[in-house]
C-alpha positions in Angstrom: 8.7 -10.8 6.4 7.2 -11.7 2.8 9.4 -13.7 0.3 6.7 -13.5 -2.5 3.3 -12.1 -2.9 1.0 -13.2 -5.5 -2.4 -11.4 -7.1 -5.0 -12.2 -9.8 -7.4 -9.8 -12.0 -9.4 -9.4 -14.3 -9.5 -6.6 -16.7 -12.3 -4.9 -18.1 -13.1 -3.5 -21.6 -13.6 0.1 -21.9 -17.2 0.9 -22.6 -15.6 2.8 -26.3 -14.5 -0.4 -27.5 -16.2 -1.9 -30.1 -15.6 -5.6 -30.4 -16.5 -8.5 -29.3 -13.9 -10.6 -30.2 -12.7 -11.1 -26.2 -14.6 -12.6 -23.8 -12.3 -11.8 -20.7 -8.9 -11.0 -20.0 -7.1 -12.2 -16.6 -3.8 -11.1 -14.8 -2.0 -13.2 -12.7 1.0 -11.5 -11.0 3.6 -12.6 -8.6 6.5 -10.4 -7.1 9.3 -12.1 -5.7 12.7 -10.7 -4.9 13.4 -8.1 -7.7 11.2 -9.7 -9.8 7.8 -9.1 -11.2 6.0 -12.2 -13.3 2.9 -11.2 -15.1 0.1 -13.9 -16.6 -1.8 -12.8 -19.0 -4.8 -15.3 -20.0 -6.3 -13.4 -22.9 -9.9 -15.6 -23.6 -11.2 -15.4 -26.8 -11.8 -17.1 -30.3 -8.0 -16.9 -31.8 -9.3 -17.0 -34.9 -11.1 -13.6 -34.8 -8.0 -11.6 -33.2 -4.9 -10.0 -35.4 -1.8 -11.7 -33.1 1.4 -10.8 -34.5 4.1 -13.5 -36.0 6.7 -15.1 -33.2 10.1 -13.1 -33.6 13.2 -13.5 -31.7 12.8 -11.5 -28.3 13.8 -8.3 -29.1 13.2 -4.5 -28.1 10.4 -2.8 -30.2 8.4 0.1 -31.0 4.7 1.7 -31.0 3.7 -2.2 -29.5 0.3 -0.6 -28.2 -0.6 0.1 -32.1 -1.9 -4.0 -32.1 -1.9 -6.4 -29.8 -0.2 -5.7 -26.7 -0.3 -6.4 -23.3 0.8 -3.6 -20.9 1.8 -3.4 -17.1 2.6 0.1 -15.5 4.7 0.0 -12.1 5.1 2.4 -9.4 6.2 3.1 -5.9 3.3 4.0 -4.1 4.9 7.4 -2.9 5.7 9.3 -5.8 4.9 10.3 -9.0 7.5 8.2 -11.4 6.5 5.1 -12.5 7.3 2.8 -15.8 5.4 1.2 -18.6 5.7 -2.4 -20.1 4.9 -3.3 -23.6 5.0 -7.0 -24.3 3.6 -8.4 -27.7 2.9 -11.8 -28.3 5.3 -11.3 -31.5 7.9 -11.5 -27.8 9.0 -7.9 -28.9 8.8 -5.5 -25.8 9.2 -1.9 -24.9 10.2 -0.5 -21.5 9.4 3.5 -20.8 10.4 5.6 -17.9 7.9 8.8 -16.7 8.9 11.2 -14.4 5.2 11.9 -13.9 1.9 11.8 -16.1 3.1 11.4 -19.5 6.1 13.0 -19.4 9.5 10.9 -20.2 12.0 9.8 -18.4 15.8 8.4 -19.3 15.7 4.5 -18.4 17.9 3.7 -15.3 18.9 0.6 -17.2 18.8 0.5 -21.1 20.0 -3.0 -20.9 16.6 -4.5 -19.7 16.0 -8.1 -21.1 12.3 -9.2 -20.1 11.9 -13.0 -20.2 8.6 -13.2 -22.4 7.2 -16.9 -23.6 3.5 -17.4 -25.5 1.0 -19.7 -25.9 -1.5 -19.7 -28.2 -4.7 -22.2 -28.2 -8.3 -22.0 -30.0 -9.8 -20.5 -27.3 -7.5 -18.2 -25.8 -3.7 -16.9 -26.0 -1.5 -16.6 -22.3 1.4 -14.2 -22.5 4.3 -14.4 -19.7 6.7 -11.6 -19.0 9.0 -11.4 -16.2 11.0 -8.2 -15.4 13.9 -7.2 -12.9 12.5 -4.9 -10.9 16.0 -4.2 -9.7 17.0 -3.1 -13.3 13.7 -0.8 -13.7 14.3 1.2 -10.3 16.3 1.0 -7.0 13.3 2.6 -6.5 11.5 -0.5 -6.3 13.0 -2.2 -3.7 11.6 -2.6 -0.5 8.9 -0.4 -1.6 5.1 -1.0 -1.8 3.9 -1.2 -5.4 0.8 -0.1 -7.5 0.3 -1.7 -11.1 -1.9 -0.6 -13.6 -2.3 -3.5 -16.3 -3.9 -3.4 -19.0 -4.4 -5.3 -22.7 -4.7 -3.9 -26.2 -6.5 -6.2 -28.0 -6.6 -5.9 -32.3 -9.2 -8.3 -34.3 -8.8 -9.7 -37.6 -10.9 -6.7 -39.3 -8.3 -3.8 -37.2 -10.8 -2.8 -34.1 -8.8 -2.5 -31.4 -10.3 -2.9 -28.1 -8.6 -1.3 -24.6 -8.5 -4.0 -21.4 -7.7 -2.5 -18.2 -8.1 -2.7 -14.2 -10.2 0.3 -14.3 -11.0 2.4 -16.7 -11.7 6.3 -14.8 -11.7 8.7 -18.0 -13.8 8.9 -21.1 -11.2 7.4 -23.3 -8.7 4.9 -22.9 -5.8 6.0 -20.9 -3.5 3.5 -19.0 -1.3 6.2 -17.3 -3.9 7.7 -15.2 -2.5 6.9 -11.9 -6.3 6.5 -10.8 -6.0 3.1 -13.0 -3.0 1.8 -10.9 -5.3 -0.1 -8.5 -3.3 -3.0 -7.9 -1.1 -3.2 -4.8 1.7 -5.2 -3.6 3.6 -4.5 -0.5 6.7 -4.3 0.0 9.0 -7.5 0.2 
């Protein structure tokens, strides 16, 4: 039986976006127990991206409006799944679908993602680690798919889209055709 499973990616830019302000984005992820840690290694000049001030961790709103990076969970047998928002500001956002785009009431409006960031000359890491628990029951004991993905703003407003895979003609995370990344079960 698995006690922890760990994955890297790397995400790729939308052919849409404009700048060229990131040279790569990376995903390190590792589930263990009811938890989920996600790495972000975001590599670019910091000087040419729009990163938002540091602010107590707190719940917040519209994150995916600037710089934001994003992880969407779901069992592989079904059409519910849920959406992470974590800025480097250390607000976050948690969202619950039913399906494609259509809400869902959170199991668990108490959710407190631990969230730390580091930000050098060449490149800014985000951590974020959820209770999978909290998210779903769903969750556990089942295999996962993940769809991560970055929204990336520079210092003159372009925002730029980061994801695993990028199957439509315009940005769109929830496409469950962009949740390619699997973990099994623990």
């Amino acid at each position: 039986m698995l006690h922890a499973v760990a994955r890297t990616a790397r995400l790729v830019r939308h052919p849409a976006s404009r700048s060229d302000a990131v040279r790569g984005i990376s995903v390190s992820v590792q589930r263990a127990a009811d938890e989920l840690t996600l790495h972000y290694t975001v590599e670019a000049a910091i000087a040419r991206l729009r990163l938002p001030p540091a602010r107590v961790p707190r719940p917040g709103h519209e994150l995916w409006k600037h710089t934001c990076c994003e992880c969407f969970i779901a069992p592989s047998d079904g059409p519910a799944y849920h959406e992470c928002n974590f800025s480097p500001s250390g607000e976050w956002a948690v969202y619950a679908f039913a399906k494609y785009r259509e809400c869902a009431p959170l199991a668990n409006a108490l959710l407190d993602p631990r969230i730390s960031v580091r930000a050098l000359e060449d490149r800014f890491e985000l951590r974020a680690t959820i209770a999978l628990a909290q998210l779903s029951a769903r969750y556990r004991g089942k295999e996962l798919m993940l769809g991560l993905a970055a929204v990336i703003e520079d210092v003159e407003g372009t925002l730029t889209y980061w994801a695993l895979a990028h199957p439509a003609e315009k940005p769109d995370f929830h496409r469950r055709d962009s949740f390619t990344l699997e973990l099994p079960a623990l």
